[in-house]
C-alpha positions as CSV (number, residue, x, y, z in Angstrom):
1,X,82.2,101.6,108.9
2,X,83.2,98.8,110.9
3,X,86.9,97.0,109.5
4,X,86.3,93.1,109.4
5,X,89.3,92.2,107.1
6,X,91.4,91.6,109.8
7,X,94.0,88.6,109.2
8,X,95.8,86.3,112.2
9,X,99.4,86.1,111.4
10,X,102.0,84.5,113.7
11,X,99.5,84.2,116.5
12,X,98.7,87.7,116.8
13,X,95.8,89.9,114.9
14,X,96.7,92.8,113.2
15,X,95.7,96.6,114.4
16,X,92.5,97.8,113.2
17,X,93.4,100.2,110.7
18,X,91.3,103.0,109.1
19,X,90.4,103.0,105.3
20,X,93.0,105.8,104.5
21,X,95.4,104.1,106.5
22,X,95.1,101.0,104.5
23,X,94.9,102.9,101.2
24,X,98.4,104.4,102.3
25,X,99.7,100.8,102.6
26,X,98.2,99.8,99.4
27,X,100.0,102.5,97.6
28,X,103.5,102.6,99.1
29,X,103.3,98.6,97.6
30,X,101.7,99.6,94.2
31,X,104.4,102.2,94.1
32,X,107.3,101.0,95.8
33,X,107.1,97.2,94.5
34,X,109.0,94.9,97.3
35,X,111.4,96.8,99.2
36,X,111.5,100.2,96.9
37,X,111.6,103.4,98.9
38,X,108.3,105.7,98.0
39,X,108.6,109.4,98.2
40,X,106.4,111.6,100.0
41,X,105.7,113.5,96.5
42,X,104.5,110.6,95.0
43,X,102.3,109.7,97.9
44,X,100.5,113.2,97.6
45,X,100.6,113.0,94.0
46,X,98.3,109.6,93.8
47,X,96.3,110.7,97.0
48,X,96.0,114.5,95.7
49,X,96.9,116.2,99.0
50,X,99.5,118.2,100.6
51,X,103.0,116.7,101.7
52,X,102.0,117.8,104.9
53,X,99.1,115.6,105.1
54,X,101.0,112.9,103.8
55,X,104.1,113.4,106.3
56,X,101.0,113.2,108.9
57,X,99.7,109.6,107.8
58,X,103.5,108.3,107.9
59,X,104.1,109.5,111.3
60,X,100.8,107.0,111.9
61,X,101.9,104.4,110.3
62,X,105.7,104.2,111.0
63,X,104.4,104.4,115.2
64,X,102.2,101.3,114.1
65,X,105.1,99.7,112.7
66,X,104.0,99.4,109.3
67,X,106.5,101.4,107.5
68,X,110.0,102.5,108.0
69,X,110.7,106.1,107.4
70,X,114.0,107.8,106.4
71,X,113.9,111.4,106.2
72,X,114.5,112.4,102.7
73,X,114.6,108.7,101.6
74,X,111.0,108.2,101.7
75,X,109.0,105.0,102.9
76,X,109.2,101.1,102.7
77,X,106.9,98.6,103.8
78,X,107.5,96.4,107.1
79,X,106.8,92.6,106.7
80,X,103.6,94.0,108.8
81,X,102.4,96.6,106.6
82,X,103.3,94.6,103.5
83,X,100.7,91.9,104.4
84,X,98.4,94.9,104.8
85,X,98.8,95.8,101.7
86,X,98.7,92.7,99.8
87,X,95.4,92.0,101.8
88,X,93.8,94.6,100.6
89,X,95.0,94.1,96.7
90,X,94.0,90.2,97.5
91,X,90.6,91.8,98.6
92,X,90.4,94.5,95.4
93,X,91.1,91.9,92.3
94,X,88.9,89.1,93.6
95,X,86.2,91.9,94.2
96,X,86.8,93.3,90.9
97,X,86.9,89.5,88.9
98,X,83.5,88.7,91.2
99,X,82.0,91.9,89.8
100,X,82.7,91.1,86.2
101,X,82.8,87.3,86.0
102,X,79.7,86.9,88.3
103,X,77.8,90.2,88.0
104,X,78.2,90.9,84.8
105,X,80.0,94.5,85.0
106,X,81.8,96.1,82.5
107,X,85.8,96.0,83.2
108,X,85.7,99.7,83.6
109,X,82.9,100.3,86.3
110,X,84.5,97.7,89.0
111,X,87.6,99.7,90.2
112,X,85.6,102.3,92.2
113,X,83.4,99.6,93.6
114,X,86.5,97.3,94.7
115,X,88.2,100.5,96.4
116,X,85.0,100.8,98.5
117,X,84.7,97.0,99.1
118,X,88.0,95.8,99.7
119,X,87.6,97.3,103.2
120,X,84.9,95.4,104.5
121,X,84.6,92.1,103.1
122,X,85.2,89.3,106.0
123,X,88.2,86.6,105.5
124,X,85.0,84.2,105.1
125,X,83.8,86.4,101.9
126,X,86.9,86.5,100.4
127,X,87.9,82.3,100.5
128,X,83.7,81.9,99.0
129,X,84.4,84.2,96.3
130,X,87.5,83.0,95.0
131,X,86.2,79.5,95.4
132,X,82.8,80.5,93.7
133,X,85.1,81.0,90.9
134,X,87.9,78.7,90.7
135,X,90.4,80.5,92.6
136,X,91.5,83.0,89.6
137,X,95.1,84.0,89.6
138,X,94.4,87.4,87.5
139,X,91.9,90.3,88.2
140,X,89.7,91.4,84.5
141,X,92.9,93.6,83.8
142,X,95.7,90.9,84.1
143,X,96.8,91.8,87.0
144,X,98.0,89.1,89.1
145,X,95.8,88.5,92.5
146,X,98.0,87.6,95.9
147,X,97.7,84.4,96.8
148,X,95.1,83.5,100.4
149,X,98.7,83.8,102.0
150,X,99.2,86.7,100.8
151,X,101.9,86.2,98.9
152,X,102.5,87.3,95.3
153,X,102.8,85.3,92.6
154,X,105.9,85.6,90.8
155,X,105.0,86.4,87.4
156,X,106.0,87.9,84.1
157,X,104.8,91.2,83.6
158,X,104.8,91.1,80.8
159,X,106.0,93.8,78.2
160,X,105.7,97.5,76.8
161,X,103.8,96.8,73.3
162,X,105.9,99.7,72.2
163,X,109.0,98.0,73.2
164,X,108.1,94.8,71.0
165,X,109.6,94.8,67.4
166,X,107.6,95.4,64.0
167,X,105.7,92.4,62.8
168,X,106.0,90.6,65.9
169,X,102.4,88.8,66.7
170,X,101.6,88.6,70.9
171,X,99.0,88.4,73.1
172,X,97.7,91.2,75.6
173,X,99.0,90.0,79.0
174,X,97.4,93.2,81.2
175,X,96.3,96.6,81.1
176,X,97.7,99.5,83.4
177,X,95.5,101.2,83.6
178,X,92.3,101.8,85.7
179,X,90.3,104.6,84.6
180,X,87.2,104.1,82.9
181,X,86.7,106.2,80.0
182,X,90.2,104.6,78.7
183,X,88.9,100.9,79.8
184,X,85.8,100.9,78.0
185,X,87.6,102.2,74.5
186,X,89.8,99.3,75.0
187,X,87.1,96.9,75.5
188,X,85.2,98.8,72.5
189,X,88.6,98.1,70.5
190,X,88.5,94.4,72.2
191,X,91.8,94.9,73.5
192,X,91.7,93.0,76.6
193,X,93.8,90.6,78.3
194,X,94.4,87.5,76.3
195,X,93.8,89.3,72.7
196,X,96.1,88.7,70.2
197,X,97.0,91.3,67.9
198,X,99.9,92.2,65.7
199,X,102.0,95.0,65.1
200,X,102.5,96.4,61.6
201,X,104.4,99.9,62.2
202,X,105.4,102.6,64.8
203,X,104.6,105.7,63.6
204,X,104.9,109.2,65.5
205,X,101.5,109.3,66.0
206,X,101.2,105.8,67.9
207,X,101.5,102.4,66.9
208,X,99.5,100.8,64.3
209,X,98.2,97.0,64.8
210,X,96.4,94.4,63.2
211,X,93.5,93.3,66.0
212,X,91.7,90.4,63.6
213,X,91.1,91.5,60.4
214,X,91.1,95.0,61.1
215,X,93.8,97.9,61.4
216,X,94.0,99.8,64.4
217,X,96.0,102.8,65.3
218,X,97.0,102.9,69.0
219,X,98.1,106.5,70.3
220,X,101.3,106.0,72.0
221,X,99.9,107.0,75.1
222,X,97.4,103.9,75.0
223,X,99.8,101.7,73.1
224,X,102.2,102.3,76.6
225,X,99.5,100.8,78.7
226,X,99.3,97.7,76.8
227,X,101.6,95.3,78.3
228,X,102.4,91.5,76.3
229,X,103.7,88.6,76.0
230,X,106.9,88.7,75.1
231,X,108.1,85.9,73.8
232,X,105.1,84.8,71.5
233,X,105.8,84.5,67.8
């Protein structure tokens, strides 16, 4: 399928790029943040192949000059490959806040749909969506969207709800999480970005809140994902 989200930048168009290559670039910034080395394990570890295939795609991209690669250090971005990336998550929140605010999906179908889409939507597309709906700064999990210059915004992340102390009241800042069986008990919980909810004890088996009127215990492994705001009494 034919790439069309090319940007201009600094006079010159970027190098047509294949979907993995661009999912590589996504993931070293997902993974690395700005400027973080990446290692190769963790590359085949989220893509689920071999190191080998892995050291293969780098050797790609470090020719393209998208990545710098130290042997045994791992990977880091180039100001190239980093507007790649934040293209494509640019491309992947608006699709995913289109899908839900627009379409009507459910906050745990749109991932999968975004991962195909991000890669073909024009630079047209993208500026009428985000206009269509008021240029939204967050995708339906919190996460912050890159800005049409493809910068990010520089935003609190918020925090851990098991780092927060007992009693303390907050408010669901994003979710970090993407898979959909966890998303939809969430949403069935009505523990989605902008919920308030307090938290009454931490208990071995997870974290017990008050969502409303009614008690909730959060398995620690879900209560992790939750990330607040952390400086609302």
């Amino acid at each position: 399928m034919e790439n069309l989200s090319h940007r201009v930048a600094d006079g010159r168009q970027r190098p047509r790029l294949s979907e993995p290559q661009e999912d590589y670039l996504k993931q070293i910034y997902l993974l690395g943040g700005n400027g973080r080395r990446v290692s190769t394990q963790a590359l085949a570890h989220q893509f689920r192949v071999s190191p080998a295939s892995v050291s293969e795609m780098i050797s790609r991209l470090a020719q393209l000059e998208l990545i710098e690669h130290a042997p045994y250090r791992g990977v880091r971005l180039t100001d190239a490959g980093r507007r790649v990336a934040l293209e494509m998550l640019r491309h992947h929140r608006l699709i995913e806040t289109f899908l839900v605010e627009m379409l009507g999906y459910d906050w745990g179908q749109v991932h999968e749909e975004a991962e195909r889409l991000e890669h073909v939507i024009s630079e047209r597309f993208e500026e009428r969506i985000a206009a269509a709906m008021g240029y939204p700064t967050h995708d339906p999990h919190g996460d912050p969207i890159p800005t049409h210059d493809l910068s990010m915004p520089s935003e609190d992340l918020g925090v851990q709800l098991t780092a927060l102390p007992i009693g303390m009241t907050s408010r669901v800042l994003r979710v970090a999480t993407q898979d959909r069986d966890t998303l939809e008990f969430l949403g069935h919980l009505g523990l989605a970005p902008g919920r308030a909810l307090q938290i009454l004890s931490i208990e071995r088996r997870g974290v017990l809140v008050r969502v409303d009127k009614e008690r909730q215990l959060l398995p620690t492994d879900l209560a992790e994902l939750l990330f607040m705001e952390g400086d609302t009494q």
